[in-house]
PLY file of the C-alpha trace (Angstrom):
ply
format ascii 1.0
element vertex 347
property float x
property float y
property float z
element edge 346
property int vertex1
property int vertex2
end_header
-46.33 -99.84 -123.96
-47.35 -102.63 -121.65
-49.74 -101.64 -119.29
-48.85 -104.77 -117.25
-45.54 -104.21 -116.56
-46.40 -100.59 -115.30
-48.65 -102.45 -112.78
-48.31 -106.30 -112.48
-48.77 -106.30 -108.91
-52.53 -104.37 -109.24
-55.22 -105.56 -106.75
-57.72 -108.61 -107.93
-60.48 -107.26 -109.66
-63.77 -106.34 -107.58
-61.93 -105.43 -104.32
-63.83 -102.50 -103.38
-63.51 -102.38 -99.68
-61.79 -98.70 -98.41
-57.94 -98.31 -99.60
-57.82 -95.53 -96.58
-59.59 -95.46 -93.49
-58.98 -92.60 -91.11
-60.25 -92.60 -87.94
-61.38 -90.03 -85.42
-57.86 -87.92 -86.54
-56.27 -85.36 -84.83
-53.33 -83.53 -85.10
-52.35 -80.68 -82.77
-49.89 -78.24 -82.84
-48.23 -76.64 -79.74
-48.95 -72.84 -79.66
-47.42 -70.14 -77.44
-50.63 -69.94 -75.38
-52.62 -72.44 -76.44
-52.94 -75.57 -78.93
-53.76 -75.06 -82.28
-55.85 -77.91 -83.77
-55.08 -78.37 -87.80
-57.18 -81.70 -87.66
-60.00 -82.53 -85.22
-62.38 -85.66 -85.30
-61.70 -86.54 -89.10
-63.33 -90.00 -90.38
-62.90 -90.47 -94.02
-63.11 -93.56 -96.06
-61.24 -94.24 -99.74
-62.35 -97.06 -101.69
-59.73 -98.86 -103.95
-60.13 -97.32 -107.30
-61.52 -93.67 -106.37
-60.26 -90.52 -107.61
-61.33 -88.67 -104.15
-61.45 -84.95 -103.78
-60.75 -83.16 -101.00
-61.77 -79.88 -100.91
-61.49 -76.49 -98.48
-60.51 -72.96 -97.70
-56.77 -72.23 -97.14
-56.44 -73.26 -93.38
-58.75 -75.76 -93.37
-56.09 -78.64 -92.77
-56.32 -80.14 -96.33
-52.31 -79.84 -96.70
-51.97 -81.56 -93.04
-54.32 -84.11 -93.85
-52.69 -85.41 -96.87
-49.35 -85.09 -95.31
-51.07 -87.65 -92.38
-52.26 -89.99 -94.68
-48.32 -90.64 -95.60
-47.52 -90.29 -91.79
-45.13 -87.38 -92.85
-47.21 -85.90 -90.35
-47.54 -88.17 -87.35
-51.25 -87.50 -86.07
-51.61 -86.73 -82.14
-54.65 -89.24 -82.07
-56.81 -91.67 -84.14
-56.24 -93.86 -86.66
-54.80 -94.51 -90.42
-55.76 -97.47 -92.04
-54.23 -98.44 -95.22
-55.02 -101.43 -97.04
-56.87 -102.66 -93.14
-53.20 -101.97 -91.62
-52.99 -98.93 -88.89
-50.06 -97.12 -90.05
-49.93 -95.06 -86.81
-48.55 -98.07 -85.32
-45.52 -98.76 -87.55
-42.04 -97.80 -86.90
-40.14 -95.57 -88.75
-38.53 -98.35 -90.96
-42.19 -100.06 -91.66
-43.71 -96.96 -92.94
-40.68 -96.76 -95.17
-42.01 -99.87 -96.81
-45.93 -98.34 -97.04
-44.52 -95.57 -98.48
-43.61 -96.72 -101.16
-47.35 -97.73 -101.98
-48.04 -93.84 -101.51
-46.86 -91.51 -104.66
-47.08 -87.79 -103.71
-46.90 -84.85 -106.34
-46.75 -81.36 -104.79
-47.68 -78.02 -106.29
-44.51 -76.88 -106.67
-43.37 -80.49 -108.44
-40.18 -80.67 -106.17
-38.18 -82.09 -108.98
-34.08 -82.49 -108.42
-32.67 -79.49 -110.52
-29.42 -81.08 -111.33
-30.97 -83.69 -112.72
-32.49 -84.87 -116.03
-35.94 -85.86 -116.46
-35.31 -89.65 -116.59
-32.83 -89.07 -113.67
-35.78 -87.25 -111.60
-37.53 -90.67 -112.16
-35.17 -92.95 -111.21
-34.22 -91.20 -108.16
-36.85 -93.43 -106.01
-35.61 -96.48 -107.20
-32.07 -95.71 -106.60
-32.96 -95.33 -102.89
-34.94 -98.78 -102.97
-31.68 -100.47 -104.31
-33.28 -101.06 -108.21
-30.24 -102.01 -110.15
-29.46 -98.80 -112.92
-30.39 -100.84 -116.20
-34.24 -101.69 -114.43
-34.33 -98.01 -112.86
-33.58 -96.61 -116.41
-36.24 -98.76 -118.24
-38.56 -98.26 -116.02
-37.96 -94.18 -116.13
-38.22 -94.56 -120.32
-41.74 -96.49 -119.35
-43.07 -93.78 -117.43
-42.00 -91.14 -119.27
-43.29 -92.12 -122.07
-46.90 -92.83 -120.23
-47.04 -89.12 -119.22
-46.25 -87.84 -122.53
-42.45 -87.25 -122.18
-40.37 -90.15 -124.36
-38.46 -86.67 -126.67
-37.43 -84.97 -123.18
-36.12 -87.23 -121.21
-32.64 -85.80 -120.94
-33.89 -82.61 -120.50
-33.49 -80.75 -116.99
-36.62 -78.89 -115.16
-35.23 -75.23 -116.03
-35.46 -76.52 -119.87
-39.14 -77.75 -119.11
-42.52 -76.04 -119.01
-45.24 -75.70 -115.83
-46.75 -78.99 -117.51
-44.31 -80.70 -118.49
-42.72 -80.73 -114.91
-45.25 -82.01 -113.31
-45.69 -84.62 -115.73
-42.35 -85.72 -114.93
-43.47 -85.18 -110.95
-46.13 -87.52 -111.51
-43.54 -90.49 -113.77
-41.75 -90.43 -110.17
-44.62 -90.58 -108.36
-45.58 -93.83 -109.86
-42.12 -95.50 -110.53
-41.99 -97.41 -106.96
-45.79 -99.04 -108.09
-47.86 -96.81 -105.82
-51.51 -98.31 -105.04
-52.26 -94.68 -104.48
-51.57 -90.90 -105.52
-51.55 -88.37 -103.56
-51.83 -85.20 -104.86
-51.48 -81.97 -102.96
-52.63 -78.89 -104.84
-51.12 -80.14 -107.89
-52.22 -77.78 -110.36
-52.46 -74.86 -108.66
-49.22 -73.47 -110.05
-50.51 -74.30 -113.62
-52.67 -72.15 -116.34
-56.43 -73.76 -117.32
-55.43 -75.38 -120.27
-52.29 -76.87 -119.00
-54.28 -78.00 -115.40
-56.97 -79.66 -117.96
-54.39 -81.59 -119.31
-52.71 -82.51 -116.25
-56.04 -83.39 -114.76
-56.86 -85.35 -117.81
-53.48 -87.55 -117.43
-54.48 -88.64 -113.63
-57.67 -89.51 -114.83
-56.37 -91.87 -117.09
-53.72 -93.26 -114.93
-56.66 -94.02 -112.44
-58.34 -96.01 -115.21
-55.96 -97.43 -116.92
-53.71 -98.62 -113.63
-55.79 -98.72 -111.38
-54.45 -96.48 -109.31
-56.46 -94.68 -106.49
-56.17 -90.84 -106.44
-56.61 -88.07 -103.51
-57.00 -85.01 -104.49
-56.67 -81.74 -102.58
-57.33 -78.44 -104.13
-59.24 -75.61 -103.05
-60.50 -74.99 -106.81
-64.17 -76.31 -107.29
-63.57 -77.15 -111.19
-60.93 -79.47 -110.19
-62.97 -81.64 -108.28
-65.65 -81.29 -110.65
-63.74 -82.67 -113.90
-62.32 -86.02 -112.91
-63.15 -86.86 -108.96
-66.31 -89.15 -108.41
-66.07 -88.03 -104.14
-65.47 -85.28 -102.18
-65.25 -84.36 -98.91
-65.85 -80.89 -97.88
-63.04 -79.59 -95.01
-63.55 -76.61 -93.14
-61.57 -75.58 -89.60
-60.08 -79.07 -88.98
-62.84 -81.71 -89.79
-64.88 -82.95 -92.05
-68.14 -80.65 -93.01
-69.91 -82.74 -95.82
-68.89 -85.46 -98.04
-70.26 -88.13 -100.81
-70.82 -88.69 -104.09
-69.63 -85.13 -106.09
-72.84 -84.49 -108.14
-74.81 -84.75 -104.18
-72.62 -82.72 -102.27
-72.53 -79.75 -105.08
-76.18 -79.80 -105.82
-77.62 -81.16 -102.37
-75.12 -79.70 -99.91
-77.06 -79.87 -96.51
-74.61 -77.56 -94.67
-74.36 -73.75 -94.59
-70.60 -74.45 -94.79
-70.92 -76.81 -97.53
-73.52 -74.07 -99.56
-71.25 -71.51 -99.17
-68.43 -72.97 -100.54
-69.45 -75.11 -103.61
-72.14 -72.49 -104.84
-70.69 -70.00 -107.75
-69.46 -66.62 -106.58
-71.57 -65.14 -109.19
-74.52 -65.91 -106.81
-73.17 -64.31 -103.76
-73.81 -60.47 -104.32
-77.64 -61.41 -105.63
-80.73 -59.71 -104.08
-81.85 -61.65 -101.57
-85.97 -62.14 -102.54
-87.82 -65.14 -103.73
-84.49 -66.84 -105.13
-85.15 -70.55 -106.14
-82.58 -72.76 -107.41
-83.70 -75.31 -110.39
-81.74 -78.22 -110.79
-81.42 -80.34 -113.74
-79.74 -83.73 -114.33
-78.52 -84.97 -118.16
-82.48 -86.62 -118.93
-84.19 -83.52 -117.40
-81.78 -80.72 -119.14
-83.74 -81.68 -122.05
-87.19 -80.77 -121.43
-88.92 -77.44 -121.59
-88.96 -77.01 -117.73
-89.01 -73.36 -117.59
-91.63 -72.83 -120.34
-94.11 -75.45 -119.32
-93.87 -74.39 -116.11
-94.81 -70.85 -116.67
-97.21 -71.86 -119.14
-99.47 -73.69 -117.02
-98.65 -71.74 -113.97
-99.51 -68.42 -115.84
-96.98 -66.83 -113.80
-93.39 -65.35 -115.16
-90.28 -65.75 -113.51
-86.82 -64.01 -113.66
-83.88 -66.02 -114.71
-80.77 -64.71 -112.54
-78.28 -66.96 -113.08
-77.54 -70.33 -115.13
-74.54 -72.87 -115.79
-74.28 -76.18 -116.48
-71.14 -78.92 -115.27
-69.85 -82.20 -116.58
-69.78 -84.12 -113.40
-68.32 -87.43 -113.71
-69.74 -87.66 -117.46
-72.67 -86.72 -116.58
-74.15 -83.14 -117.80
-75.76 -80.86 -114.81
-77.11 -77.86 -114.94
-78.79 -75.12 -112.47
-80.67 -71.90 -112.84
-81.39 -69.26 -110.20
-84.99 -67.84 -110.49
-86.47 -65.35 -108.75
-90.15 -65.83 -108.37
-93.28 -63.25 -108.78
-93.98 -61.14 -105.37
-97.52 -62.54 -105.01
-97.44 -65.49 -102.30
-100.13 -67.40 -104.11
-98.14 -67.35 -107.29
-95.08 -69.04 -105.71
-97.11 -71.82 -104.02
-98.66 -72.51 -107.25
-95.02 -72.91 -109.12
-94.26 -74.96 -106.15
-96.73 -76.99 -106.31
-96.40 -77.63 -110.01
-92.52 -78.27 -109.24
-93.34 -81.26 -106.90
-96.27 -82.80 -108.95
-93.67 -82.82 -112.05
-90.56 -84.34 -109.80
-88.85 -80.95 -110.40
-86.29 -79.92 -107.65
-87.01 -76.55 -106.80
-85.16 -75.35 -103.60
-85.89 -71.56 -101.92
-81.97 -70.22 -102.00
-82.61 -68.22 -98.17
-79.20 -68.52 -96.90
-77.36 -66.47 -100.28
0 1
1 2
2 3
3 4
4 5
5 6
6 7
7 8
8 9
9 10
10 11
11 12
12 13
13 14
14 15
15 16
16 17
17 18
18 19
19 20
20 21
21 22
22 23
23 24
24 25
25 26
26 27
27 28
28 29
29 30
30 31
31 32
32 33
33 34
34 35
35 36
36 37
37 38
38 39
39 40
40 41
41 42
42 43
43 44
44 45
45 46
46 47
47 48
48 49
49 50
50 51
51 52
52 53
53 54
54 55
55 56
56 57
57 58
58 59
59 60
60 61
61 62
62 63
63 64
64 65
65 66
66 67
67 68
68 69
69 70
70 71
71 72
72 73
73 74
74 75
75 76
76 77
77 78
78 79
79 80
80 81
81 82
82 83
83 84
84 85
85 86
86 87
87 88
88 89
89 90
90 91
91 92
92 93
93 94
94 95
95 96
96 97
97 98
98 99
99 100
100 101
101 102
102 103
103 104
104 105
105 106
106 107
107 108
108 109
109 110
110 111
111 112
112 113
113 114
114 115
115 116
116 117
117 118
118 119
119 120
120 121
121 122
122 123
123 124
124 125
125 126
126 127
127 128
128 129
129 130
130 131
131 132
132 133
133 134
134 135
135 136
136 137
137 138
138 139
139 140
140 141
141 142
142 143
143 144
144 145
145 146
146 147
147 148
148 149
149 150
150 151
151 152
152 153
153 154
154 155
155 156
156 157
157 158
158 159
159 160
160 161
161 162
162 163
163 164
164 165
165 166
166 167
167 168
168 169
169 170
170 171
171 172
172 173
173 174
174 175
175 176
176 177
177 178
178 179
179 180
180 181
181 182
182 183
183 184
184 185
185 186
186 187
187 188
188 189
189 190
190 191
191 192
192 193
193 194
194 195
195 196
196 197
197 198
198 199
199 200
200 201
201 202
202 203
203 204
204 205
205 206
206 207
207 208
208 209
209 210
210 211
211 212
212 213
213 214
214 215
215 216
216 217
217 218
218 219
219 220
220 221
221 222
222 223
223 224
224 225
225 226
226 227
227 228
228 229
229 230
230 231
231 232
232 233
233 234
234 235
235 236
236 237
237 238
238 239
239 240
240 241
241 242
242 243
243 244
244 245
245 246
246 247
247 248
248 249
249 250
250 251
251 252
252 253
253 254
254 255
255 256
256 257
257 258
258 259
259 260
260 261
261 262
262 263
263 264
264 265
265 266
266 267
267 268
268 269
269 270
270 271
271 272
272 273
273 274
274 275
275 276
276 277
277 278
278 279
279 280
280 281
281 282
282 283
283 284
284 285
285 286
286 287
287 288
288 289
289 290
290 291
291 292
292 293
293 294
294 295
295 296
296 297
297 298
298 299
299 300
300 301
301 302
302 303
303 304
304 305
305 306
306 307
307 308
308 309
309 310
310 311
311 312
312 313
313 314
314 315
315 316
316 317
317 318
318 319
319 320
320 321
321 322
322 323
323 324
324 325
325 326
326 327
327 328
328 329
329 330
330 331
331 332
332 333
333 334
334 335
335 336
336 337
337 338
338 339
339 340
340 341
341 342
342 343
343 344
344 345
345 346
């Protein structure tokens, strides 16, 4: 397969100024009584070549956000910027045009029952005028990039949770998107099948160049394949930045709250520290030496360890001796030894 031809209209290498830019958003619904706000005072930016997370609670406006990135939600103030062109400006027959930089995938795939696989994917470029000999090769292309060149005459009831959204995703990219958008995408699927899935963006990013939003409310998702996040909550932005910062430095409650483990939540309260490692510090004795020259034992609550952006992370949960002289001396040791060692008072 030719790469090229999948993408021969791909940015010049080294642009990395922001794909997106929103701006100050907003987007307000009319209520009975009052407004409701689903967006409020949202600034974002998505550089060219990002796969970008964006992560919340159900209600947080991730759904509304994505859907006014596309502008199939026109925003009640601020700015879109896509590729340094406000799209909150442009007619109804310009964003047609934009659009078709902009694939989608949905959680629910959306896929045209009555068609076949191959017909799914050239659906787009039937409404874009592509004559049915280009649409077709180009359909065999993609389908074979996603893993599908033995079902392409198959219909969706015939195909599998994966498998559909593999063929979601071949549409999603036939009209040359410089961007995916992808709106809960796996939430529908089991763990193995949304590692896979996950695994095939991932290499669509790299190999195509193609930026990718993510929205999901599921923390491992943003954790296997995004390299930024942006934490929503009620409307706006809480926290955002580079993944492995926002998980293990969040400086919000909001932000704590939501990217710390569950397990953690029903803990007793006392003398919790969390101990952070990165891939050169997981290998050291850290634990030992420290008790060792401390001469004071600890209690290891919790532990766990991610694979953020190829990088290995880990965290433990101790809870320190009673004795307040004892856990100023392991503090003390922690920041003579460059060891991050944070009191955990708002579990």
């Amino acid at each position: 397969m030719n790469e090229t031809s999948l993408r021969d209209d791909a940015p010049p290498a080294g642009q990395d100024e922001a794909l997106i830019r929103i701006v100050d958003l907003e987007k307000r619904f009319q209520g009975k009584n009052t407004d409701v706000y689903a967006l409020r005072g949202v600034n974002l930016e998505i550089n060219r070549g990002d796969i970008f997370g964006i992560i919340g609670k159900s209600g947080a406006g991730k759904s509304t956000l994505v859907r006014c990135i596309n502008m199939l939600e026109r925003p009640t103030a601020g700015h879109v910027f896509f590729e340094g062109k406000d799209i909150c400006a442009l007619n109804d027959a310009e964003l047609r045009t934009v659009r078709r930089s902009m694939g989608m995938i949905f959680q629910q795939f959306n896929l045209l029952m009555q068609r076949t696989a191959e017909q799914n994917v050239t659906f787009p470029l039937e409404l874009v005028g592509t004559p049915p000999d280009k649409a077709r090769e180009r359909a065999r292309e993609l389908l074979d990039l996603v893993g599908l060149s033995k079902r392409m005459e198959a219909y969706p009831s015939q195909l599998s949770g994966g498998q559909k959204q593999r063929v979601a995703i071949a549409r999603a990219l036939a009209t040359n998107p410089r961007v995916l958008l992808c709106d809960e995408a796996t939430s529908a699927l089991d763990p193995a099948t949304t590692d896979s899935i996950l695994a095939l963006i991932k290499d669509i990013n790299v190999s195509l160049g193609i930026t990718a939003v993510i929205i999901t409310h599921e923390m491992s998702v943003i954790e296997k394949i995004c390299s930024q996040v942006a934490i929503l909550g009620k409307g706006s932005v809480v926290e955002s930045g580079a993944v492995a910062d926002v998980f293990f430095h969040p400086q919000t409650e909001f932000a704590r709250k939501l990217v710390l483990p569950e397990a953690l939540q029903n803990m007793p309260q006392e003398r919790l520290y969390r101990l952070i490692f990165n891939g050169r510090s997981s290998y050291e004795p850290v634990i030992a030496n420290m008790v060792l020259e401390c001469g004071c034992p600890v209690n290891i609550m919790y532990a766990d360890t991610r694979d953020l952006d190829g990088v290995a992370y880990g965290q433990m949960v101790l809870q320190l001796p009673e004795r307040e002289e004892s856990i100023k001396r392991i503090m003390a040791y922690a920041r003579a030894h460059s060891i991050m060692l944070e009191e955990m008072s708002h579990v």
